[in-house]
C-alpha positions as CSV (number, residue, x, y, z in Angstrom):
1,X,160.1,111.8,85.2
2,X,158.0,113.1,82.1
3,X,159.5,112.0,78.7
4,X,158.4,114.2,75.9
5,X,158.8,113.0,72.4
6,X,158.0,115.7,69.9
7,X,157.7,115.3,66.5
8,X,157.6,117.1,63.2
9,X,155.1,117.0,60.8
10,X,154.8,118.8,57.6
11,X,152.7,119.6,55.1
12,X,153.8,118.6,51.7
13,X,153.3,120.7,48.5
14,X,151.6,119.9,45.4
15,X,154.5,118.4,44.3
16,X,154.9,115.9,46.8
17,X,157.7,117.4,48.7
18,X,158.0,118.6,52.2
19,X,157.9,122.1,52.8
20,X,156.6,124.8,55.8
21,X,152.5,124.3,56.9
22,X,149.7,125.9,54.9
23,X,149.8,128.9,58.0
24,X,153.6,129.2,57.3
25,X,154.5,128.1,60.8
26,X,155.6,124.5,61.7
27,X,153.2,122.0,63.0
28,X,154.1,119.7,65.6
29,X,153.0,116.8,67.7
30,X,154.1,116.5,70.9
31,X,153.3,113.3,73.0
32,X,153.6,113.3,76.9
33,X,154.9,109.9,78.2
34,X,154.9,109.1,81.8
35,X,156.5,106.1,83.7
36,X,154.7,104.5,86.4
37,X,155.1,105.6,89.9
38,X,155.6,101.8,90.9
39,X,155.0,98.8,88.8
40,X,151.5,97.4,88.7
41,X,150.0,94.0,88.5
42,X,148.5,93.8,85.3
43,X,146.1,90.6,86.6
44,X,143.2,92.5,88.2
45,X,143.3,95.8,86.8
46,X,144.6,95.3,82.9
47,X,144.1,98.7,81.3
48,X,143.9,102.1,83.4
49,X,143.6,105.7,82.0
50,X,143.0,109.5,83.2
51,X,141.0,110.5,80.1
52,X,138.0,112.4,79.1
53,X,137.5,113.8,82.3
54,X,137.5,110.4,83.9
55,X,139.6,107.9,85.7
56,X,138.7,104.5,83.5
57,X,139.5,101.5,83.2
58,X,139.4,97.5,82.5
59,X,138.6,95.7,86.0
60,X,138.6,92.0,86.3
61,X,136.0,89.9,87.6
62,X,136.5,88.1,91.1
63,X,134.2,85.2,90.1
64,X,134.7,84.7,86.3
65,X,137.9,84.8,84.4
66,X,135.9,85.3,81.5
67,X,134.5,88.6,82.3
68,X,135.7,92.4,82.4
69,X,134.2,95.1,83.7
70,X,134.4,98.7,82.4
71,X,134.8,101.1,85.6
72,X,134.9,105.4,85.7
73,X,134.8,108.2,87.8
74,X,134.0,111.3,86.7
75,X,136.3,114.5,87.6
76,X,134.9,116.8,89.9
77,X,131.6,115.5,90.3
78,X,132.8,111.6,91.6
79,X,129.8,110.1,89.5
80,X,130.8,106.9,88.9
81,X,129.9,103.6,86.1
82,X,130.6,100.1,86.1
83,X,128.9,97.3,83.6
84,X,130.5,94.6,82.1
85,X,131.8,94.8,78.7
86,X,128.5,93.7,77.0
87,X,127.0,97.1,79.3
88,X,125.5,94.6,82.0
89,X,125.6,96.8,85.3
90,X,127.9,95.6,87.7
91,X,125.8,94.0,90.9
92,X,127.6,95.5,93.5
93,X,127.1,98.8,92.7
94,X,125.0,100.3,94.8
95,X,123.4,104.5,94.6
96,X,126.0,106.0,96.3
97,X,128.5,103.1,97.2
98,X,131.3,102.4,95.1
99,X,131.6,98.5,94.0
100,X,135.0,96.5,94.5
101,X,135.9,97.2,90.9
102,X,136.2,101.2,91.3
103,X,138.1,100.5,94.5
104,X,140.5,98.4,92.4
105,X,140.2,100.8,89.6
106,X,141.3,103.8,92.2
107,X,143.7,101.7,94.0
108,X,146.1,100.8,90.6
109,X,145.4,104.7,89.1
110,X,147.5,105.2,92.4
111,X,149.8,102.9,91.6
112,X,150.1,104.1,88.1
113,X,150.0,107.5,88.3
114,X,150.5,108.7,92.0
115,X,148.0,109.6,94.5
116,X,148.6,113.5,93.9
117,X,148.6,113.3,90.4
118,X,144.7,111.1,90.8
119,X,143.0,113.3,93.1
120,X,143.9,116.8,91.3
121,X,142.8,115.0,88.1
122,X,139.7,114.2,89.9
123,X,139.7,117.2,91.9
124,X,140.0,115.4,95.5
125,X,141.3,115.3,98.2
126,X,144.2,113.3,98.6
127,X,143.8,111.8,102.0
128,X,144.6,107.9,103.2
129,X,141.4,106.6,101.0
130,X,141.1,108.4,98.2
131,X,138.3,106.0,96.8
132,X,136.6,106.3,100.6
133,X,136.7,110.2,99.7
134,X,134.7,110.2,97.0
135,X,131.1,111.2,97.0
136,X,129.2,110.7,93.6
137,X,126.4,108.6,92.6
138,X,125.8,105.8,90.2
139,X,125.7,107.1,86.9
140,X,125.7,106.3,83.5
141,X,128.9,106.4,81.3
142,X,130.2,105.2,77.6
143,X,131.7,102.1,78.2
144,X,132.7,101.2,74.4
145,X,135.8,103.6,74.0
146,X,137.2,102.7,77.0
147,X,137.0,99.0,76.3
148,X,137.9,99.4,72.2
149,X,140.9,101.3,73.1
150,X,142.0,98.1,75.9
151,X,141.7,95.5,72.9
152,X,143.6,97.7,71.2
153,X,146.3,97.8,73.6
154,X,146.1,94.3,73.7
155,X,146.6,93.5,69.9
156,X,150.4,94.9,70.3
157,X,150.7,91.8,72.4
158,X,150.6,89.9,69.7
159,X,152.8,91.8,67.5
160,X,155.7,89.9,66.7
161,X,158.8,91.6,67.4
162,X,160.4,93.6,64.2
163,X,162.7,96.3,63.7
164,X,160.6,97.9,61.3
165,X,158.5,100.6,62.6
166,X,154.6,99.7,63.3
167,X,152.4,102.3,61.1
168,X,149.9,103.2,63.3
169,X,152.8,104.2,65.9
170,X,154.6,106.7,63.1
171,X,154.2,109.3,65.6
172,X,156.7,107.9,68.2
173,X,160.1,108.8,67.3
174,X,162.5,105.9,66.4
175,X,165.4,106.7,68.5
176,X,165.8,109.1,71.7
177,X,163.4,111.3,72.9
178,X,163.5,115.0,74.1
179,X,163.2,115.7,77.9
């Protein structure tokens, strides 16, 4: 089930007041909001996205509790990244052999988002082992957005809980939302 919440924004005149967009037409926002296939565990794989033509996400460490590891695959061409938060490459992560972090990382997309939905975003096929499917090389990617946009995630975490609305989360309607 896809839950859409739309909402309005308008431009304001030089008054101050609200009033129609600069183009005359309305202007609106809409934001796509999709509930897990099946609940994940939130222990190995925190933070998992299908974004900027990647599947990427935060992977925990086996050995250290300490330490993260930033983990993508590119769309189409199955290029794939993984390096540690401060951008050390990840050991086992070998020219053409996927490390136990992607595994993980495709494993909980799966469990996020589907297996259909993960292998037309990455443009595979969606056989038994998707991540055993995929044949890209090591590669370079960003790590920093990916990892800035998990510590953001986590600083809601330690939001209190309010009624009033958050303002960096305007953009989510307060009550229903359109499906």
């Amino acid at each position: 089930m896809i839950v859409r919440a739309e909402v309005e924004v308008d431009a304001l005149d030089a008054e101050g007041a609200a009033g129609p967009s600069p183009g005359g037409g309305e202007r609106r926002s809409v934001v796509r909001v999709v509930r897990p296939v099946r609940p994940r565990k939130l222990a190995k794989v925190p933070f998992v996205e299908l974004a900027e033509g990647r599947l990427q996400g935060v992977v925990s460490s086996g050995s250290d509790l300490a330490r993260v590891y930033v983990s993508s695959i590119a769309a189409g061409t199955h290029d794939f990244s993984c390096s540690t938060n401060n951008n050390r490459p990840c050991g086992g992560l070998g020219g053409a052999s996927m490390c136990k972090h992607l595994r993980s990382l495709v494993d909980e997309a799966v469990t996020q988002y589907g297996l259909e939905r993960v292998a037309r975003y990455l443009k595979a096929d969606a056989g038994d082992d998707l991540a055993g499917s995929l044949r890209g090389t090591k590669a370079s990617a960003p790590a920093a957005g990916v990892f800035s946009r998990f510590l953001r995630h986590l600083s809601y975490l330690e939001v209190p809980g309010v009624t009033e609305p958050l303002p960096e989360m305007h953009w989510f309607p307060a009550m229903g939302a359109a499906g």
